[in-house]
KOLDORO-359822 format. One line per 4 residues: their letters; for each residue x, y, z of C-alpha. Coordinates in nm, 2 decimals, padded with zeros to 4 digits. Each point is the difference from the previous one (the first is absolute). Layout:
// KOLDORO-359822
a) X Y Z | ...
END
This chain:
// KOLDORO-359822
xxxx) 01.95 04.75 -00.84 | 00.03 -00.09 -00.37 | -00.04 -00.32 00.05 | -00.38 00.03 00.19
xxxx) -00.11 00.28 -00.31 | 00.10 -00.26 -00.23 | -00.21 -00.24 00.16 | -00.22 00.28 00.09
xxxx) -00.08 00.05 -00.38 | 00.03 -00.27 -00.12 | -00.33 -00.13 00.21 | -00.13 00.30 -00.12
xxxx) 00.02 -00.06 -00.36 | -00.12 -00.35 00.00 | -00.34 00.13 00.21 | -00.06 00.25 -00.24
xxxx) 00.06 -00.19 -00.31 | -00.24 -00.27 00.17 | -00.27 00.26 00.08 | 00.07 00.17 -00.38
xxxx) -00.10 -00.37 -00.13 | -00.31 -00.08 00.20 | -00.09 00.39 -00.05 | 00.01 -00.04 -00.35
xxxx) -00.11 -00.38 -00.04 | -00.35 00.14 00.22 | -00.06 00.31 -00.21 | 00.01 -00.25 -00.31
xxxx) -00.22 -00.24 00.15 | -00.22 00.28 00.10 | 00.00 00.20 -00.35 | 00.11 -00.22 -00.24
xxxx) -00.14 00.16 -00.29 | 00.17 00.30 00.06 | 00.36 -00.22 -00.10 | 00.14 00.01 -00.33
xxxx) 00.18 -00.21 -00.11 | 00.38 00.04 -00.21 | -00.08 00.23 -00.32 | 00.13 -00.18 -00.30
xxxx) 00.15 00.22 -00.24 | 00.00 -00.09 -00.37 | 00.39 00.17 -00.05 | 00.12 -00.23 00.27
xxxx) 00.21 -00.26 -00.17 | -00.04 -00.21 00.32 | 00.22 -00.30 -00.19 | 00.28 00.18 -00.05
xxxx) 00.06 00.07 00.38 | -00.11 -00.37 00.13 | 00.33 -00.08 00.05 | 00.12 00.33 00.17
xxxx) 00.23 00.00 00.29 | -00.12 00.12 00.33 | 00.30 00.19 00.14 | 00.08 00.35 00.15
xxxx) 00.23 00.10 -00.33 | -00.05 00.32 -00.16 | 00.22 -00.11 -00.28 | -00.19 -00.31 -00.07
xxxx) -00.31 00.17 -00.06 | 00.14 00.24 -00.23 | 00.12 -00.26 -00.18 | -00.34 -00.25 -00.07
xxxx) -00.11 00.38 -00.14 | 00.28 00.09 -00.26 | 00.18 00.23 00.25 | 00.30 00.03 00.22
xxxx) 00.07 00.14 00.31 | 00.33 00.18 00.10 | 00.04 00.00 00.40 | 00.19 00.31 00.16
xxxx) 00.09 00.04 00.33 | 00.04 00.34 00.14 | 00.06 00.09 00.38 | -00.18 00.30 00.19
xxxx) 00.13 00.32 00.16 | -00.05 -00.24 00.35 | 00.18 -00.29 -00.14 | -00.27 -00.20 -00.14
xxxx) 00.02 -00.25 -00.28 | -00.33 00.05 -00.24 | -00.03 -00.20 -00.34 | -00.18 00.13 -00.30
xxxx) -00.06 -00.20 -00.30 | 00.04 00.16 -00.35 | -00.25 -00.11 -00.27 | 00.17 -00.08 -00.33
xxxx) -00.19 -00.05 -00.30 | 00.21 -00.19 -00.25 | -00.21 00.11 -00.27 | -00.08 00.42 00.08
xxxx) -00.22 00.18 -00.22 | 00.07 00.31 00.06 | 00.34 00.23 00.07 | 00.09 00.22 00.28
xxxx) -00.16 -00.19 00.26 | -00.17 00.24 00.34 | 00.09 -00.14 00.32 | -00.31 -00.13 00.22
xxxx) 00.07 -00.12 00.35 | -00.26 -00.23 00.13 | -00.02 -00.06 00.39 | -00.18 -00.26 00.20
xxxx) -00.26 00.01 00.30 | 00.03 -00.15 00.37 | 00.11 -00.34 00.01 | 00.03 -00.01 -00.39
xxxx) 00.33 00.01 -00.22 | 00.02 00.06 -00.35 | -00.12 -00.32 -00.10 | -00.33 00.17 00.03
xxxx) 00.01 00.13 -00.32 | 00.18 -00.31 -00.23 | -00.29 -00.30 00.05 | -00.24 00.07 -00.25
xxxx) 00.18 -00.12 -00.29 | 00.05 00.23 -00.28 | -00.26 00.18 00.15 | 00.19 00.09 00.31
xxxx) 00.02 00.41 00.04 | 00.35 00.01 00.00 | 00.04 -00.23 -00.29 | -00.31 00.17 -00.21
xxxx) 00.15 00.35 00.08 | 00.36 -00.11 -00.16 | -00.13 -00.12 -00.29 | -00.28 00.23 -00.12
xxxx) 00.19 00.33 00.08 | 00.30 00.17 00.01 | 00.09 -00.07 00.40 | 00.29 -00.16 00.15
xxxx) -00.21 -00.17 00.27 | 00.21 -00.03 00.37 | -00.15 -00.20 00.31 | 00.08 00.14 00.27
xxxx) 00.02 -00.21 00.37 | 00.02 00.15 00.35 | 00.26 -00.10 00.28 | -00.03 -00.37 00.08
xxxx) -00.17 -00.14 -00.26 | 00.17 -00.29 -00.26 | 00.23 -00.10 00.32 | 00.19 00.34 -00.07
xxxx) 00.24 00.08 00.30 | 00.22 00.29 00.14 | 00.32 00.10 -00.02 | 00.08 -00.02 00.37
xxxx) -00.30 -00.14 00.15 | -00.14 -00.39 00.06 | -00.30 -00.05 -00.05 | -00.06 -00.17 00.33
xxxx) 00.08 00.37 00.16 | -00.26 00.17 00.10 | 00.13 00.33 -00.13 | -00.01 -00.14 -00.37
xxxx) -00.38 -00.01 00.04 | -00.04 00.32 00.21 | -00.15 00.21 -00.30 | -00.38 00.15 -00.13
xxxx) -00.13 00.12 -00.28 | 00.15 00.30 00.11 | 00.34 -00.14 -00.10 | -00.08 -00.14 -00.32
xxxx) -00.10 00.32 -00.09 | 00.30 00.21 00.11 | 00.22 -00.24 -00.11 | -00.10 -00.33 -00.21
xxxx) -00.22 00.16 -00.27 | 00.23 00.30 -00.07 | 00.25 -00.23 -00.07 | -00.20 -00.19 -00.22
xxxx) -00.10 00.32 -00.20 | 00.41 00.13 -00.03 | 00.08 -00.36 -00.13 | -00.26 -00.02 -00.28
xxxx) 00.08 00.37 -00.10 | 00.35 -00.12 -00.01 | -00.02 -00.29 -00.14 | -00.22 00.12 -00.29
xxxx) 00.17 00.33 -00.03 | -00.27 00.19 00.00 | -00.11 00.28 00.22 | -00.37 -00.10 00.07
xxxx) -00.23 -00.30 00.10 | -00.32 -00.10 00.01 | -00.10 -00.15 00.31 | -00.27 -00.30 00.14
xxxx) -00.08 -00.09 00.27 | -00.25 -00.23 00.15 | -00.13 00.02 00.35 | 00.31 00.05 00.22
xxxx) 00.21 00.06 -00.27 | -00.16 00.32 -00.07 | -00.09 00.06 00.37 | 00.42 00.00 -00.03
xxxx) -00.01 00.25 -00.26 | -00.25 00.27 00.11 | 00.20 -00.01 00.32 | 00.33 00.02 -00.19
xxxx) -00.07 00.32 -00.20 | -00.16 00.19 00.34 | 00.13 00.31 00.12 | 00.19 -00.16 00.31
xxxx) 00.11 -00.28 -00.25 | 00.22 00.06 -00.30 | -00.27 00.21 -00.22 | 00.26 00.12 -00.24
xxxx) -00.04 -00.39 -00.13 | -00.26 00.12 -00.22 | 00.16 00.16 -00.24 | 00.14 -00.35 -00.13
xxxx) -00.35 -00.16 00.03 | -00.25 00.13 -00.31 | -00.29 -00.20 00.07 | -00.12 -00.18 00.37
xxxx) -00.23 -00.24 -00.09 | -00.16 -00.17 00.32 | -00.23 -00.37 -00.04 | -00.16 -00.02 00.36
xxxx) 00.12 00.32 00.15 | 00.07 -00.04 00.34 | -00.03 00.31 00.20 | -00.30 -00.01 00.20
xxxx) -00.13 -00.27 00.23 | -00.35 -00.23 -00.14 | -00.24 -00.13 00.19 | 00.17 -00.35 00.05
xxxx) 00.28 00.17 00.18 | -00.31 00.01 00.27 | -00.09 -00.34 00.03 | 00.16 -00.35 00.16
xxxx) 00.28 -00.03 -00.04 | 00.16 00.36 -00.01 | -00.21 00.10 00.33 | 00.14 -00.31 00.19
xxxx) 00.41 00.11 -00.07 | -00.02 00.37 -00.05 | -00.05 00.01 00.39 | 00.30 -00.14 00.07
xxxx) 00.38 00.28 00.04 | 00.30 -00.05 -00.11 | 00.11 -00.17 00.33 | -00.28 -00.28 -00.04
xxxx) 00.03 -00.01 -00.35 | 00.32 -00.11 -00.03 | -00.04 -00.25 00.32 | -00.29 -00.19 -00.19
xxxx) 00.12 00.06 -00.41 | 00.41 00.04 00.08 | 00.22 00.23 -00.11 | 00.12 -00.16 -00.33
xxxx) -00.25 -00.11 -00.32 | -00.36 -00.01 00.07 | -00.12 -00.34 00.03 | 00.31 -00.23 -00.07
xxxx) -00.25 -00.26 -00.03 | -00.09 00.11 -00.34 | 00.35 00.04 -00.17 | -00.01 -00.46 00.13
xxxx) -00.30 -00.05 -00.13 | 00.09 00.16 -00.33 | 00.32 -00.20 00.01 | -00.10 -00.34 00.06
xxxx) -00.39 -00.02 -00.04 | -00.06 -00.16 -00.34 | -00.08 00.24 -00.26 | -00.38 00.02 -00.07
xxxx) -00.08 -00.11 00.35 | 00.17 00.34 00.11 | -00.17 00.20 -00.26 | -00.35 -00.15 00.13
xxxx) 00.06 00.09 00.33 | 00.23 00.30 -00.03 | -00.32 00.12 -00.27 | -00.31 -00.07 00.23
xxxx) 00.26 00.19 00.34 | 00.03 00.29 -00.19 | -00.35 00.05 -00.21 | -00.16 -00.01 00.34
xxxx) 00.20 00.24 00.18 | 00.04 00.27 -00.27 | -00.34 -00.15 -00.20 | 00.22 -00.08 -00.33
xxxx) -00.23 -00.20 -00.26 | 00.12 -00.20 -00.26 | -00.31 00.07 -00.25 | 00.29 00.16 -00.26
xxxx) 00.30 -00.28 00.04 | 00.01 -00.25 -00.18 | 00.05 -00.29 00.24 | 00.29 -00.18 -00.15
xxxx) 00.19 00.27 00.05 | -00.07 00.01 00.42 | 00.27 -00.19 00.04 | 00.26 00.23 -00.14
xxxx) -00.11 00.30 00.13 | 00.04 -00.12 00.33 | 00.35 -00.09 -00.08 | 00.08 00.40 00.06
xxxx) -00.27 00.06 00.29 | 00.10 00.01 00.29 | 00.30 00.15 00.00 | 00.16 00.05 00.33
xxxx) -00.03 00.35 00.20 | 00.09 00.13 00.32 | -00.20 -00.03 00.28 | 00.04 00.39 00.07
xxxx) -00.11 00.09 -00.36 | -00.35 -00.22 00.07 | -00.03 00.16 00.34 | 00.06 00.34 -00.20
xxxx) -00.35 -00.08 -00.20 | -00.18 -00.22 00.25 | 00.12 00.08 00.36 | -00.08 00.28 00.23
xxxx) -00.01 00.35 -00.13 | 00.08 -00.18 -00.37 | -00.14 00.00 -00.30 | -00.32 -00.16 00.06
xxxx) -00.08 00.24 00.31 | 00.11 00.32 -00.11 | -00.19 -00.04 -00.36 | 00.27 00.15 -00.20
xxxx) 00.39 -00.05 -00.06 | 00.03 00.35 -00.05 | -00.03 00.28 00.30 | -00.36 00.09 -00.10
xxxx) 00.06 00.32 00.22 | 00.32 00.12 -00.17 | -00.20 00.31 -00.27 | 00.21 -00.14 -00.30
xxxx) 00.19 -00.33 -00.09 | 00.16 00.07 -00.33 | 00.13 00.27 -00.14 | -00.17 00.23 -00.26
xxxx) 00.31 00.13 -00.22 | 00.33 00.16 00.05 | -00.16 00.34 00.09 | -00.22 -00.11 00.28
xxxx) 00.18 -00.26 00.14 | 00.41 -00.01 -00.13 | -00.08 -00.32 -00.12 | -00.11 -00.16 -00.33
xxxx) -00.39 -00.09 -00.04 | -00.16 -00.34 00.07 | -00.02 -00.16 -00.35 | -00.31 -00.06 -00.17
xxxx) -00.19 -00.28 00.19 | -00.25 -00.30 -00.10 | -00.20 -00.15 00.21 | -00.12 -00.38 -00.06
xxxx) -00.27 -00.04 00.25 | -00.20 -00.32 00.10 | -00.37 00.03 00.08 | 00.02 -00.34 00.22
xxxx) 00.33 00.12 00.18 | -00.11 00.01 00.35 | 00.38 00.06 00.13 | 00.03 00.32 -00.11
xxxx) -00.20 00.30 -00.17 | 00.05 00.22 -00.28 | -00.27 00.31 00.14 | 00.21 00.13 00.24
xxxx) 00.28 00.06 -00.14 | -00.18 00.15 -00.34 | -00.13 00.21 00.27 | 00.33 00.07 00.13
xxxx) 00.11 00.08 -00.31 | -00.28 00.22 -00.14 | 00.05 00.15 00.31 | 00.40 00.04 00.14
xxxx) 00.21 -00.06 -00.29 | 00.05 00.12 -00.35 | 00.08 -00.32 -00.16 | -00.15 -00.06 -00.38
xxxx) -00.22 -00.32 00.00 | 00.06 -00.14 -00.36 | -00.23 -00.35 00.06 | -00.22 -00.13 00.19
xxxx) -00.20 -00.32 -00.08 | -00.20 -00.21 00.26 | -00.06 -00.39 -00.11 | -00.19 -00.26 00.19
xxxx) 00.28 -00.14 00.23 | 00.19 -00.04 00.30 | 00.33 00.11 00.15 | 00.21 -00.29 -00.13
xxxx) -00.17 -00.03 -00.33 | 00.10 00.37 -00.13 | 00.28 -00.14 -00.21 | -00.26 -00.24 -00.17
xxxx) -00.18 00.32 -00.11 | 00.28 00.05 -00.25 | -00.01 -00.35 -00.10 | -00.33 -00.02 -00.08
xxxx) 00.02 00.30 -00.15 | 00.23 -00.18 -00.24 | -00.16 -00.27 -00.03 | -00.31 00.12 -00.13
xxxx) 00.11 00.31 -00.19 | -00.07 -00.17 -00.34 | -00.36 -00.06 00.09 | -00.08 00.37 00.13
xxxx) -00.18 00.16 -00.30 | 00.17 00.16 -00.24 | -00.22 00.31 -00.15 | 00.05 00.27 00.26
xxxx) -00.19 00.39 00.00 | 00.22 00.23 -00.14 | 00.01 00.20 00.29 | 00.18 -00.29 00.24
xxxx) 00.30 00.02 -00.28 | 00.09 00.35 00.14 | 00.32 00.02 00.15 | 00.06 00.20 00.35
xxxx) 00.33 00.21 00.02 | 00.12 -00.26 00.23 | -00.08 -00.29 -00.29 | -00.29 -00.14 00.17
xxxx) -00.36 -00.05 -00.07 | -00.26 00.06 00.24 | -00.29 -00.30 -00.01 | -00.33 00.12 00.22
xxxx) -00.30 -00.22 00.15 | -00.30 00.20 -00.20 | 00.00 00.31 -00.12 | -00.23 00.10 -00.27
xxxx) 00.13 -00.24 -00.26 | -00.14 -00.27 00.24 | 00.18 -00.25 00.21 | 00.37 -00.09 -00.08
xxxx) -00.02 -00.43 -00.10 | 00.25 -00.18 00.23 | 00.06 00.29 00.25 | -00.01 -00.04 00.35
xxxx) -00.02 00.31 00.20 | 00.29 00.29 -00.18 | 00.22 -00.07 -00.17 | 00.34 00.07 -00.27
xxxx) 00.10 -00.13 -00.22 | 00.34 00.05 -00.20 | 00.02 00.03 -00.37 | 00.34 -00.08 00.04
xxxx) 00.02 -00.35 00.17 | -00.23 -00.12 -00.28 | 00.14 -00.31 -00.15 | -00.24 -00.08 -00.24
xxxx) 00.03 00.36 -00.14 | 00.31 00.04 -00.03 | 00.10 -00.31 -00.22 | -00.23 00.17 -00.28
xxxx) 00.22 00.32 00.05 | 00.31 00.04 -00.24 | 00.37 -00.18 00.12 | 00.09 00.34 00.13
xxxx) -00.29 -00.05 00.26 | -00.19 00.35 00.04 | -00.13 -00.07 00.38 | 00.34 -00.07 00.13
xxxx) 00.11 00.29 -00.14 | -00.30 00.17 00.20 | 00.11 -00.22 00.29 | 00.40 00.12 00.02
xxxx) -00.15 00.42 -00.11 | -00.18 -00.04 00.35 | 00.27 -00.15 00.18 | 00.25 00.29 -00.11
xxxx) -00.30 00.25 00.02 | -00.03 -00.09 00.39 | 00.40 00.01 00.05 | 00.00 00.36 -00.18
xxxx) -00.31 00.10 00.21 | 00.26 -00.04 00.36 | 00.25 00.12 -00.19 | -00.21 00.34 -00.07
xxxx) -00.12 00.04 00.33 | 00.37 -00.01 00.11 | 00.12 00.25 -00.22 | -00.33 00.23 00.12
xxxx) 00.13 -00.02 00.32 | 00.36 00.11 -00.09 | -00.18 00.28 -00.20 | -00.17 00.11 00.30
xxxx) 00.35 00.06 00.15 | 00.18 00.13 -00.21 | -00.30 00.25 -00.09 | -00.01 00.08 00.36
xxxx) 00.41 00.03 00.01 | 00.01 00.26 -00.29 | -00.32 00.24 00.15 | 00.21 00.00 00.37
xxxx) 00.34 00.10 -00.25 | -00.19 00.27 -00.21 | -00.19 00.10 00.36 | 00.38 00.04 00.11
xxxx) 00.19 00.14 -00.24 | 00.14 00.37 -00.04 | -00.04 00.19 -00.31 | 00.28 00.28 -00.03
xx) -00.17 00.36 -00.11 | 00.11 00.14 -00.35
END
């Protein structure tokens, strides 16, 4: 049977790459004006990467960009072997670094977030703040095996997203707070990696999790179901059971075909073609890339996943059909504080949100919730994007932070209690410049800013006073409900208790 779904699929991929081509090639033909061509940027130093290696190596990269890259391997609670790469800045700025763990979408690795250079958000994070920047990669990606298991056995690829959330993200998060010897994290996550971690931290999951995490920042939040979900060709495979599924797609990775292709297709050719597959079927445009870099991005895309985790978005009753990865009928998902729900509060989430992302959307769940949960929203910025693009937000955001301007109305340099500054559309001192829909900004993520502050760097300060200020807020509501019992305790003693009469 594997043999036919290999074949299966593999004629599958090759007529949807070919229809993704002459799709695309006819829409140009038909609107040409409507294509842009590659942006050039006048910080790329194009000639100092003209020689760069092609090649699937973490380390590498790090390297052309003054960095290194420390690889741990750690095994999960069901025997898989995940690897996490350690960002090491030889030249640190700052002391005490804070643990970040960083956490990679479908058929993505951590790559994802080390091929823009300098620029890259893992590599910009460890060297304009105090963070000790961790990749995290889910179960089967970087060629990582098992400790019992072949990979040719079916049972090594019989997990979800379900799993990776019981088991390979937990892990990830007990290793970084180990490894850094700390007792909190912040946590991002783009597209299924934070799909991962709003499942994790569920009640059903492993809630009590988020007393480790203080921040849950999310770039392309996938909870709910877009509008592409509904077109070809989700509505051709989400028809299809387990049973079929499996007959037609096998029972081991999804699409060997790709994992060959990566392999032995010459570099760039794969990136064109592997490129042009996937912008059509999930609309990705390349308007923000910079198109000497194709190539290297699509030395970490696709990774391989199992054919049951794709049916689990795509197939019947999945992802793509249901509209949500979340029971939308269960009243509450997370937990609102030890005195509700015995269990530690979400963390304070951001929310990156793409106005082009047709995969998912953003309105439902602020809906869910305004509505359901009690969870404090500390950001919120839309930008002119889609679903794959959210971690160029923060790039650009980089990139052109020197030209944003640099006289600001007093009343945007007040600080929130949670050290964030809230930027509105409007308002009666007229339109914000460069804002697109709501959005906050932080204060304390403000490079240029802070390099006119003093060595002992005030905003960092700010930065670490929130962190412990959120630890100390669990820790209070702990210790209010321990009051609570123990109050109650000593009224049902001094209820009970006999006084002797004089």
């Amino acid at each position: 049977m594997q043999i036919f779904s290999n074949l299966f699929s593999s004629i599958a991929l090759i007529l949807v790459v070919i229809y993704a081509l002459l799709s695309r090639f006819i829409k140009f033909l038909l609107s040409p004006s409507k294509q842009q061509l590659p942006k050039i940027r006048d910080w790329d130093d194009h000639s100092k990467y003209k020689d760069e290696l092609i090649t699937p190596d973490v380390k590498y990269y790090a390297n052309q960009s003054g960095f290194d890259i420390v690889d741990q391997i750690i095994t999960t609670d069901d025997g898989y072997h995940l690897l996490v790469n350690k960002v090491i800045n030889p030249k640190p700025k700052f002391d005490n670094l804070y643990p970040i763990l960083i956490l990679h979408g479908l058929f993505q690795s951590s790559g994802s977030f080390i091929t823009s250079e300098e620029r890259s958000l893992a590599f910009w994070l460890a060297d304009n703040g105090p963070f000790q920047v961790y990749l995290g990669n889910t179960r089967g990606v970087f060629n990582m095996g098992h400790q019992h298991l072949k990979k040719n056995d079916s049972k090594f690829w019989n997990y979800t997203i379900e799993d990776l959330a019981n088991n390979d993200l937990p892990s990830l998060i007990k290793h970084v707070l180990l490894d850094s010897n700390s007792e909190h994290l912040s946590f991002i996550g783009h597209s299924q990696g934070n799909s991962i971690g709003f499942m994790t931290l569920s009640l059903g999951y492993q809630p009590q999790l988020s007393k480790h995490i203080s921040s849950f920042i999310a770039l392309a939040p996938a909870v709910y179901a877009g509008p592409l979900t509904t077109g070809f060709p989700f509505t051709l495979i989400n028809r299809l059971n387990w049973n079929r599924w499996r007959f037609l797609f096998g029972e081991l990775d999804f699409i060997p075909l790709m994992t060959w292709s990566f392999n032995y297709t010459p570099k760039r050719a794969f990136a064109l073609l592997g490129y042009q597959m996937f912008a059509f079927l999930f609309s990705w445009t390349d308007k923000n890339w910079l198109n000497r870099r194709k190539a290297k991005m699509f030395r970490f895309t696709p990774s391989p996943v199992s054919s049951r985790s794709v049916f689990w978005w795509a197939g019947k009753d999945g992802f793509s059909t249901r509209g949500c990865t979340l029971d939308v009928k269960q009243e509450k998902w997370f937990s609102s504080g030890y005195q509700e729900d015995n269990q530690p509060k979400f963390p304070p989430l951001s929310l990156y949100v793409g106005t082009d992302d047709k995969l998912v959307l953003v309105e439902p769940l602020l809906e869910r919730l305004k509505t359901h949960e009690s969870i404090k929203l500390n950001r919120l910025d839309y930008y002119e994007n889609d679903h794959n693009d959210i971690k160029q937000f923060t790039i650009d955001y980089m990139n052109n932070f020197d030209d944003k301007p640099k006289t600001r109305n007093d009343n945007s340099d007040k600080m929130e209690d949670d050290g964030f500054t809230l930027v509105e559309r409007g308002g009666k001192h007229g339109k914000a410049a460069n804002v697109s829909g709501v959005q906050v900004s932080s204060k304390l993520f403000n490079p240029a800013e802070n390099t006119k502050k003093s060595k002992f760097n005030k905003p960092l300060d700010d930065f670490y006073r929130w962190q412990r200020r959120e630890s100390k807020r669990q820790e209070i509501a702990g210790l209010r409900l321990k009051f609570q019992k123990d109050k109650l305790r000593i009224d049902n003693f001094k209820s009970n208790k006999r006084y002797k009469p004089y």
